[in-house]
C-alpha positions as CSV (number, residue, x, y, z in Angstrom):
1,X,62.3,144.2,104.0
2,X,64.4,141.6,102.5
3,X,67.1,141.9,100.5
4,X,66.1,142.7,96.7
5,X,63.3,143.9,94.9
6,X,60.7,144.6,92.1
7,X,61.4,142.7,89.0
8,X,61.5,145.1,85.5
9,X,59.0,143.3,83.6
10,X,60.3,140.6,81.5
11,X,63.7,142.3,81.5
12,X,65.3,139.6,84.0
13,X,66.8,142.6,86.2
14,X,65.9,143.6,89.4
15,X,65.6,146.6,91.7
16,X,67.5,146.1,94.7
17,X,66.2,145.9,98.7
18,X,68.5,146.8,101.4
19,X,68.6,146.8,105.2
20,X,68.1,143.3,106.6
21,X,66.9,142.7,110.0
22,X,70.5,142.9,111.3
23,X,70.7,146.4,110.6
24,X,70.1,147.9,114.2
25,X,71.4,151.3,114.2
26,X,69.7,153.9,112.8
27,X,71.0,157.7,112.0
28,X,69.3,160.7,111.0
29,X,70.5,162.6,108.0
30,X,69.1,166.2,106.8
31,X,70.5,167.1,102.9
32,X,72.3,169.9,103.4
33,X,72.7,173.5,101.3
34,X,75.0,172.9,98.7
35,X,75.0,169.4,98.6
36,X,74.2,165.7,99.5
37,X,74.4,164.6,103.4
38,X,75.2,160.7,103.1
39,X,74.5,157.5,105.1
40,X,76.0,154.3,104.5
41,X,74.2,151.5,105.6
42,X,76.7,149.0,107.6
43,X,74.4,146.2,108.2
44,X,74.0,143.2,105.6
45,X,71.9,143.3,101.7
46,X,71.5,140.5,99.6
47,X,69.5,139.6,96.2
48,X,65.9,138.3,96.2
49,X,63.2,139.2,94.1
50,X,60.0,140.7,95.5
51,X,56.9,138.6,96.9
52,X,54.0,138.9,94.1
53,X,50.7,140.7,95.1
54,X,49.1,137.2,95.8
55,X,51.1,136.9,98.6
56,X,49.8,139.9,100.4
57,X,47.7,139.8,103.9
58,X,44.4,141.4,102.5
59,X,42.8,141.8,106.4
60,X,43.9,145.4,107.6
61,X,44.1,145.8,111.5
62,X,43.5,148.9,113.0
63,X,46.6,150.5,113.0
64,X,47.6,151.5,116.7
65,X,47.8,155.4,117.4
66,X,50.7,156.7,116.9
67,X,52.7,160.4,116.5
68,X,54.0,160.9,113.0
69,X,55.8,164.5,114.3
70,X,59.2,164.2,114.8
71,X,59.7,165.0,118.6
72,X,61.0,168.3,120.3
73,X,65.3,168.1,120.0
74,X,64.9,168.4,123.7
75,X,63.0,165.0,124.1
76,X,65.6,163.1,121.9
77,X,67.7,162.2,124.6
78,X,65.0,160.8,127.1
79,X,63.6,159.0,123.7
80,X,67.1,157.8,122.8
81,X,67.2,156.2,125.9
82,X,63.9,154.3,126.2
83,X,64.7,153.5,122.7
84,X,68.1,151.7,123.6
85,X,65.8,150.3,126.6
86,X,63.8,148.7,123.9
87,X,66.7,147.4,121.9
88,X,67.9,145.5,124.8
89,X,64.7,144.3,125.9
90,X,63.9,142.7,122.4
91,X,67.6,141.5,122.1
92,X,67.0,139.5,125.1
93,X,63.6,138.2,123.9
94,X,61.7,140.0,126.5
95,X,58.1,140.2,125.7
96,X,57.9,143.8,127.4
97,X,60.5,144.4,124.8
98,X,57.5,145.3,122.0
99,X,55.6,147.2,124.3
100,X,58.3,149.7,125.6
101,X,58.8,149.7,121.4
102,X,55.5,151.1,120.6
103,X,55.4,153.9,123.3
104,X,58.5,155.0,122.5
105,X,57.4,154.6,118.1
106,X,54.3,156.2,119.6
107,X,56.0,159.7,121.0
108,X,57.8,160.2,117.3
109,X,60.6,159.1,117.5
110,X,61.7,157.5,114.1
111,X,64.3,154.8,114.5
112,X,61.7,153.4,117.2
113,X,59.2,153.8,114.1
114,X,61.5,152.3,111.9
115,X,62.4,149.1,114.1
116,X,58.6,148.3,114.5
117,X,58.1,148.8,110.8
118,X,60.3,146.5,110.4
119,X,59.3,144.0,112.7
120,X,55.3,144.1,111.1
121,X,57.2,143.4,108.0
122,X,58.2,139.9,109.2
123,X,61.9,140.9,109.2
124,X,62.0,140.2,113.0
125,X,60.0,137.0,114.9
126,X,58.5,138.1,118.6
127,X,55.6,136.9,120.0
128,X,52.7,138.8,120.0
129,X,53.5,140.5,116.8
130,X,51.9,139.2,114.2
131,X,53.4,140.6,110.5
132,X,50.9,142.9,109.1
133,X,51.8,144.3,105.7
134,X,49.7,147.6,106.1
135,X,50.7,148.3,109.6
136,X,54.7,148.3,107.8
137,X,53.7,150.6,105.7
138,X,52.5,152.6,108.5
139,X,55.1,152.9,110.4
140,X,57.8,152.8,107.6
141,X,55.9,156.0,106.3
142,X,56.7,157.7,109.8
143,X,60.3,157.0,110.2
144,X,61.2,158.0,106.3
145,X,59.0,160.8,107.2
146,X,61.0,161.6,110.1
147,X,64.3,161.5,108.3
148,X,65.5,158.0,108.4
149,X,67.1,157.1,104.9
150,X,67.1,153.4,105.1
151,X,62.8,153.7,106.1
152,X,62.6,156.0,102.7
153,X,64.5,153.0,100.5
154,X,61.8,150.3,102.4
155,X,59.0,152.8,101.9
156,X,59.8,153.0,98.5
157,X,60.2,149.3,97.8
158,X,56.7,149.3,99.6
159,X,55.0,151.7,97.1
160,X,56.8,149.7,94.6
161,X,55.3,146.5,95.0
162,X,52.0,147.4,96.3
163,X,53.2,146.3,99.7
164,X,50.7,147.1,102.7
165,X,48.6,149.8,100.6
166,X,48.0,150.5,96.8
167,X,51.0,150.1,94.4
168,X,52.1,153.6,93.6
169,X,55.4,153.8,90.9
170,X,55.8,157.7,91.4
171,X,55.4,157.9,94.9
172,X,58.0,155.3,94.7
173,X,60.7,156.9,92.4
174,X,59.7,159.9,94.8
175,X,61.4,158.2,97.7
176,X,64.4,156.4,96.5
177,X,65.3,159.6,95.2
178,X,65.2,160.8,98.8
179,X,67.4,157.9,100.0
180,X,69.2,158.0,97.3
181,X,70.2,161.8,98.1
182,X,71.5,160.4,101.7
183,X,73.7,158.0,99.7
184,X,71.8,154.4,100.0
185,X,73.2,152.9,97.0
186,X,70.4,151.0,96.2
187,X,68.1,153.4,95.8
188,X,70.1,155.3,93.5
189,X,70.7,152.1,91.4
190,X,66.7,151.4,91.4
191,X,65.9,155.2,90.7
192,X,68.5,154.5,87.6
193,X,66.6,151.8,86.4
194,X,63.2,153.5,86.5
195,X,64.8,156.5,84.6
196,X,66.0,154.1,82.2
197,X,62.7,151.8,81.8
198,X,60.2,154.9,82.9
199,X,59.0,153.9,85.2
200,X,57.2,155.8,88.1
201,X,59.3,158.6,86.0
202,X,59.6,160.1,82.8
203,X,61.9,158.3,80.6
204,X,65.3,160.1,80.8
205,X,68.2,157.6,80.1
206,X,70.6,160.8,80.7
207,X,69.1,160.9,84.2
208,X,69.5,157.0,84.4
209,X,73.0,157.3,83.5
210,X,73.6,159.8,85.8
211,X,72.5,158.0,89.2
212,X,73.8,154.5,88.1
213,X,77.0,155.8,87.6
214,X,76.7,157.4,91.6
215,X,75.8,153.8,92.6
216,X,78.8,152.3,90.2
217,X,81.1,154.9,92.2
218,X,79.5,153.7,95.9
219,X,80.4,150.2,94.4
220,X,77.6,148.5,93.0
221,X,78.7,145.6,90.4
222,X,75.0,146.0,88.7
223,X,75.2,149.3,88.7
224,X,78.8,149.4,86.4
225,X,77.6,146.7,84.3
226,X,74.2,149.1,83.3
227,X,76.4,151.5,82.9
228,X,78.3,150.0,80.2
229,X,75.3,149.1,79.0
230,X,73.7,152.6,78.9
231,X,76.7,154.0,77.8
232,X,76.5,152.8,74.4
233,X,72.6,154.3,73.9
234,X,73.6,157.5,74.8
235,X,75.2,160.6,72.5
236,X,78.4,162.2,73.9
237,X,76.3,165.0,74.6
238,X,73.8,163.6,77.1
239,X,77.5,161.4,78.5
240,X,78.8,164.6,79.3
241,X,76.2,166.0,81.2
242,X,75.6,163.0,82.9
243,X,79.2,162.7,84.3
244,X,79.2,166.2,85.2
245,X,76.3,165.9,87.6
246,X,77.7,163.4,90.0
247,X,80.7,165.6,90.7
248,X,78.5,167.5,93.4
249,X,77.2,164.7,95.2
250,X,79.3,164.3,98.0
251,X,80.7,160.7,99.5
């Protein structure tokens, strides 16, 4: 995806993208009893606002067979590997690069889902992959089901804007709330926004205050300046329980 996304409506502000195409690694994260597990994304983000519905492909290819179960823990390894096989392939502009992709993306394995997402969504140029919005959306859906954090902030960018299927705003708050329980800042500065605007969500500006002041403290600029801004709406009431609730989310 690129870097930013959905616009509020007429409000000027934007939710945020995250994860450009340089972003190679992927890791797994499971939330834990008791608290948050968290994964910081270390590639680059930037600011863009989302491509209107116009722009979307309208054909749908016939999405290529795939395993959406996460593989047996004893397969990782051998799936690791052929994975990293791919990597280097594609890194080298190998053409068997994509295929060795899509049998590995095949077998389950989510940061192989992931990467192909990715490359359908245009983020990546190879030859004989053409972008396909719905077949992003496919394989996004796979990986964020099979735990990767940064595929549940795309996924819910996706749902946001209509991207590769039919817009859905809940399903969308549904899923940055997932990433934004690994700790991608992004998505807990959109889900702020869509508490704050209801959007997808009930409107619940103590909720809003709550996760934009998580993202202010994973240092999001945006985030601190809605803050401020929120601050001033809210009683010292619905402050204080808002600045309690981030104490248990772990960093």
């Amino acid at each position: 995806m690129s870097s930013k996304g959905p616009q509020k409506s007429g409000l000027g502000e934007t939710l945020k993208k995250a994860f450009k195409a340089s972003s190679v690694a992927v890791a797994l994260t499971a939330v834990g009893a008791g608290g948050y597990a968290v994964l910081r994304d270390e590639g680059n983000s930037g600011q863009a606002p989302i491509k209107p519905d116009a722009a979307r492909k309208t054909d749908v290819a016939t999405p290529i067979a795939a395993a959406a179960i996460t593989p047996p823990v004893e397969d990782r390894a051998a799936l690791e590997r052929q994975f990293q096989d791919a990597v280097q392939a594609l890194t080298a502009n190998d053409p068997v690069g994509i295929d060795k992709l899509k049998a590995v993306a095949n077998q389950g394995y989510a940061p192989a889902q992931f990467r192909l997402g990715r490359i359908y969504d245009g983020e990546e140029g190879f030859s004989g992959i053409t972008p396909d919005k719905t077949q992003a959306r496919l394989w996004t859906q796979r990986a964020a089901e099979g735990g990767v954090s940064r595929a549940m902030h795309n996924l819910g960018l996706m749902y946001y804007a209509g991207d590769g299927g039919q817009p859905d705003r809940g399903q969308a708050a549904t899923w940055f709330r997932r990433a934004a329980e690994r700790g991608i800042v992004d998505s807990q500065y959109n889900l702020g926004i869509m508490y704050r605007e209801g959007i997808g969500v009930t409107l619940n500006p103590t909720e809003a205050y709550k996760w934009l002041l998580i993202a202010e403290a994973g240092g999001d600029k945006e985030a601190a300046q809605a803050v401020a801004d929120l601050k001033a709406e809210l009683s010292a009431p619905q402050r204080r329980i808002a600045e309690f609730r981030p104490t248990g989310f772990r960093r």
